[in-house]
C-alpha positions, 0 to 999 in steps of 0.5 A, a space after each residue: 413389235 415390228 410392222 411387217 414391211 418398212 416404209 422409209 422414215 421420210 414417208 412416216 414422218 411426213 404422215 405424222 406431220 399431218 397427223 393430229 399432235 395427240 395421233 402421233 402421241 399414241 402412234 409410237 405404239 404402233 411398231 418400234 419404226 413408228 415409235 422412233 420416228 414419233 420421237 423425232 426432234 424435227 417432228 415436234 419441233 414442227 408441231 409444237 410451234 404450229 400447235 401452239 402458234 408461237 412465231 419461230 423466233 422464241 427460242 425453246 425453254 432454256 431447261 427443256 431437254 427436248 422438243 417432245 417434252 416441252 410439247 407434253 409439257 404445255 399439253 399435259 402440266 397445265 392445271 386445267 382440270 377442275 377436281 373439286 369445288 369448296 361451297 363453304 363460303 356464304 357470298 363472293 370469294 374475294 382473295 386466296 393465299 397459299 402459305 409458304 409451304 403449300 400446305 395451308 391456304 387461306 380464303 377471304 370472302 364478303 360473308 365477312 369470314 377468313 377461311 383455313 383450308 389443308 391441302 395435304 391429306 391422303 385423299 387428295 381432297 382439300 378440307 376445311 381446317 378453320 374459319 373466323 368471322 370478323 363481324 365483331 371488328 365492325 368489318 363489313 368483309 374481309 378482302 385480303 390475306 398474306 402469310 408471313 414468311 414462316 407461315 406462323 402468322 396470317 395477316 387480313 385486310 378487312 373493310 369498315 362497315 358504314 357509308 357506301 364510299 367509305 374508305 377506311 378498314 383494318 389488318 389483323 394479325 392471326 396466329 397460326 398456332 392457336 387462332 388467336 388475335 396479335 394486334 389489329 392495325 388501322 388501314 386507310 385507304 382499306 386498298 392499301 391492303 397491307 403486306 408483310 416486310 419480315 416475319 414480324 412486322 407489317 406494312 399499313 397506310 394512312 391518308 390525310 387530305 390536304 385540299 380539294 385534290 391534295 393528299 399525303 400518304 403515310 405509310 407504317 410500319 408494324 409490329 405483329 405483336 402489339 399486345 405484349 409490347 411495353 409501353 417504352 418499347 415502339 410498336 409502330 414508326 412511320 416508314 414515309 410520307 408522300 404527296 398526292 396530286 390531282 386526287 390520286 392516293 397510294 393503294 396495293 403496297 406490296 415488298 419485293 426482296 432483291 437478294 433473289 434477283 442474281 438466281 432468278 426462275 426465268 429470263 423473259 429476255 431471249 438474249 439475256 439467255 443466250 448470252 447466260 447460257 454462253 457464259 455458263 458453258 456446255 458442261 455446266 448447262 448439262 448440270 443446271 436443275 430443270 424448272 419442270 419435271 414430268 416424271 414424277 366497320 359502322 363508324 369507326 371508334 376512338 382507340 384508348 390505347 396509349 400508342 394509337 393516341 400517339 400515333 395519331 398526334 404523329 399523324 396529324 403532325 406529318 399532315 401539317 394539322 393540329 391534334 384534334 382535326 383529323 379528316 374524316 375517315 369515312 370519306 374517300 379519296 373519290 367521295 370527299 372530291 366529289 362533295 367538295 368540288 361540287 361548287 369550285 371553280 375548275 380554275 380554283 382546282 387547276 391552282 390547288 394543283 400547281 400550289 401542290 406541286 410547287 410544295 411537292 418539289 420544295 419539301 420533298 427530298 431527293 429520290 435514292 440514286 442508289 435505285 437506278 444506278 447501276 451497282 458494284 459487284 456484290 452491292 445491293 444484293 439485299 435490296 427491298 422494294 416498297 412497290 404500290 400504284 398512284 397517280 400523277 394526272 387523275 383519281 385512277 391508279 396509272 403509275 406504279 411507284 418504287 421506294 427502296 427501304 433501306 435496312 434501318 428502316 426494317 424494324 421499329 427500333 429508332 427514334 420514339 415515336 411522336 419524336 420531332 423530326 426535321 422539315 427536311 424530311 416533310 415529304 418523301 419522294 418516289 425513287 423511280 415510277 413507271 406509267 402503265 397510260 391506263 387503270 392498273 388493277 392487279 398487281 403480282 410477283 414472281 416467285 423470285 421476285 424478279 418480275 412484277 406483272 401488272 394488269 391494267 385497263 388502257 387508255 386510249 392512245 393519245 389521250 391527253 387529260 385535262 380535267 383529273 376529276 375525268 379519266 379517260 375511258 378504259 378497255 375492255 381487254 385487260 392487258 398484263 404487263 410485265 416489268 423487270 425489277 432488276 433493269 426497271 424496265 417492261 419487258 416482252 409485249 403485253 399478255 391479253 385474252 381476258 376481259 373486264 366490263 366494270 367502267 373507270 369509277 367503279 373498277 375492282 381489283 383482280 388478283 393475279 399469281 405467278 408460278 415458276 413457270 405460268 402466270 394466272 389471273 382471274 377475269 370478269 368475263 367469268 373465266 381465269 386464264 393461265 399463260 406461260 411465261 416463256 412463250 407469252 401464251 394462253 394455255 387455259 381458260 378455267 370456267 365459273 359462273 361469275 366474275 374470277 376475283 383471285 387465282 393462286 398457284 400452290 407454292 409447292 406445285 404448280 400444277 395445283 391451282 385455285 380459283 375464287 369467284 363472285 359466284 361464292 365458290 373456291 374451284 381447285 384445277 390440277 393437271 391433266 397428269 395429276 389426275 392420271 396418276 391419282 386415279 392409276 392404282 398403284 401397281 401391287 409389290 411382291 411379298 418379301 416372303 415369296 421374293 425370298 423363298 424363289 431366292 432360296 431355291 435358285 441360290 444353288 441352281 446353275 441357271 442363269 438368273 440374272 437381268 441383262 446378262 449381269 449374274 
């Protein structure tokens, strides 16, 4: 369609650079003129930085193909918008975890139930598949879930009823198949919350109090199966022990895979992708595949079975304490200090701390060197880390510690347990720690494992603390780090726009996930928040009626998220484009019959029926 008289391309330009970016959008229905220009480089490459307020030094998205795609993809890929909200579960909604392929999502929840839900039926919807009560494990809820890697097997943490500061919980092992139970695994502290090493073994912790302010935690390694094992056969092997200063205890254990970090989703440095892209040459670059598309418990019971009473004399070996004397495992780290400082001195706590760190540096072995030096080419592909949150100088997790486990650490198979081992190995030290200077309280991976993005509570700057027992204050604003696990280092300046109010000794934990692209986390301002990780931007803020507890990207398209709150619901947000095409009906198709009987009667006509001058 033409529009009569031509106005120069200079004068249009001008006006859409002053028009709305959605008024542009729509202009290039106007005229042809109108549409070409609407399609100019320049134009959008003005407003996407002005729109977005990106400062003009962040380069454009390594993948895009153009300014115009890139604004509509930040415009239009983003899942904002709320389709559906799941009330099936009865009290707040603590954690989701999608499977591996996307089709399943579990849900975990203070009615004390791990919910199955299916993403994939032909409606769009997501339904209830399955749901599970854990009361009978004498769980008080259940506040974690992970499922292995081949999605047959779903792991949930869950937390003993009894006292108020009780610090003990569970794993349970969950078919998929069936819904049957596996094995069930004793987890302490319950925020330690566990994690899956390979498809059939499992990471858990324990925590053995040494003094007033001294600790060692151990942590273990499990086999999924523990029902079915023989009796010669270890189901479970102590992977390390390490100590515990000034009230401090290991909790959020998680893995992160390193063959994955050469082919990496998304280079956050600006000049690792220059210089990626220089090497790489323009015809190659032509061939890298887009990262977008936009076409298309009460007390605890004593176990009788025969490998937990092993399991304990083991443990109550590595504590240095005789059989039989076993702290008490209703006690926090934070209750038992309490009771017990009550009527020490602070000059008895300053010695127990200088007392456990001379022990610290006399029966700990040295860290692994192999983590921090640099590698030949081809070394370390298959590198795993064993990441959690510590401390050093207060109660309050400031510190995320790295431990590289190596490969004959990945199975049970090895020395029977109970076995004596050598008191050089009485401690096991931390191979690199990284201090984020404020309470950590969620961590997550990116999809390739390249990149942990840490959500913390500053301290203030400056802060120097002398008694542990008294942690400095925290913000309100919660600061999302993010650490290259390949150089070990933070990288880019903080992401901020959501808040939490809870103070210091009583703060939760707040999931985050990590898609290829984006970077959601929930909030205690009643809000989860959505941030691209190439430009360092909020794009979203997605509305409750409570706290946001957990957010999860589906695995299979990022453009589906999930959001659970203390206000008992499960929120389900897709893209605006998601949305536009499930409610496009589908354009009808012509009958075989006709389309060959209209072939039938031009076969021999001397017209030309052809499309572009081709016959």
């Amino acid at each position: 369609m033409e529009c009569g008289p031509f106005l120069p391309d200079s004068l249009v330009l001008e006006i859409f650079l002053r028009l709305p970016h959605d008024a542009v959008l729509s202009a290039g229905l106007t005229c042809r003129q109108w549409l070409a220009v609407s399609r100019d480089e320049f134009l959008w490459r003005e407003l996407f930085y002005s729109y977005y307020r990106i400062p003009r030094s962040v380069p454009r998205h390594p993948a895009a193909v153009s300014w115009y795609r890139e604004f509509k993809r930040l415009f239009d890929c983003i899942p904002c918008v709320e389709v559906q909200t799941l009330k099936e579960h009865s009290d707040q909604v603590l954690h989701l975890a999608f499977s591996h392929r996307g089709h399943r999502f579990s849900s975990c929840s203070k009615d004390c139930t791990v919910k199955l839900w299916d993403t994939e039926r032909q409606d769009g919807n997501i339904s209830l598949v399955h749901s599970s009560s854990m009361r009978q494990f004498n769980w008080g809820y259940t506040q974690f879930s992970q499922f292995n890697a081949d999605d047959t097997l779903l792991l949930v943490s869950g937390v003993y009823l009894g006292p108020h500061h009780s610090s003990s919980g569970e794993i349970a092992v969950i078919s998929m198949e069936n819904y049957s139970l596996l094995s069930r695994v004793r987890n302490k502290p319950y925020d330690v919350f566990g994690c899956w090493l390979n498809e059939t073994h499992l990471i858990s912790g324990n925590l053995h109090w040494i003094g007033n302010l001294t600790s060692c935690s151990v942590l273990w390694l499990n086999k999924a199966f523990q029902d079915v094992e023989s009796e010669n056969v270890n189901v479970v092997k102590r992977l390390f022990k390490i100590q515990n200063i000034n009230a401090s205890t290991i909790r959020t254990v998680m893995v992160a895979h390193c063959r994955r970090h050469d082919n990496p989703d998304l280079l956050l440095d600006y000049e690792a992708q220059s210089q990626a892209r220089r090497q790489k040459g323009q015809q190659q670059q032509q061939h890298q595949p887009l990262l977008f598309d936009l076409g298309t418990s009460g007390s605890e019971e004593e176990d009788e079975a025969e490998e937990d009473e092993e399991r304990q004399r083991e443990e109550a070996r590595c504590s240095g304490l005789p059989a039989g004397r076993l702290p008490q495992p209703t006690i926090t780290g934070l209750e038992h200090i309490i009771q017990s400082c009550k009527n020490i001195k602070i000059q008895d706590l300053e010695i127990e701390t200088q007392v456990a760190q001379m022990m610290g540096r006399t029966y700990t072995k040295a860290p692994d060197s192999s983590l921090i030096e640099p590698s030949d080419p081809g070394e370390g592909e298959d590198k795993t880390y064993l990441l959690f949150t510590t401390g050093s100088l207060t109660y309050s997790p400031h510190q995320i510690g790295i431990k590289l486990i190596k490969p004959d650490q990945m199975t049970t198979c090895g020395p029977v347990l109970g076995e004596e081992r050598s008191s050089e190995e009485f401690f096991d030290s931390l191979d690199h720690v990284i201090d984020i200077h404020g309470h950590i309280i969620g961590m997550g991976l990116s999809p390739d494992h390249r990149y942990l993005y840490v959500n913390s509570r500053a301290w203030p700057a400056g802060c120097v603390i002398s008694d542990p027992m008294s942690p400095p204050p925290i913000a309100e604003e919660i600061d999302l780090h993010v650490i290259d696990l390949k150089s070990l280092r933070e990288e880019r300046r903080s992401l901020r726009a959501h808040r939490a109010f809870t103070p210091n000794d009583e703060c939760f934990f707040i999931f985050l996930d990590v898609s290829r692209d984006f970077v959601a986390s929930g909030a205690e301002d009643k809000h989860g928040y959505i941030w691209d990780r190439h430009y360092n931007i909020c794009l979203a803020r997605l509305a409750h009626e409570d706290v946001v507890n957990s957010v999860a990207f589906s695995p299979a398209d990022q453009e589906l998220l999930l959001s659970a709150s203390d206000d008992s619901t499960i929120k389900v947000w897709r893209s605006p484009r998601m949305v536009r095409l499930a409610q496009t009906p589908a354009r009808p198709t012509r009958p075989r019959s006709l389309l060959s009987s209209w072939l039938s009667r031009n076969k021999n006509s001397t017209c030309p029926s052809s499309v572009n001058g081709k016959p």
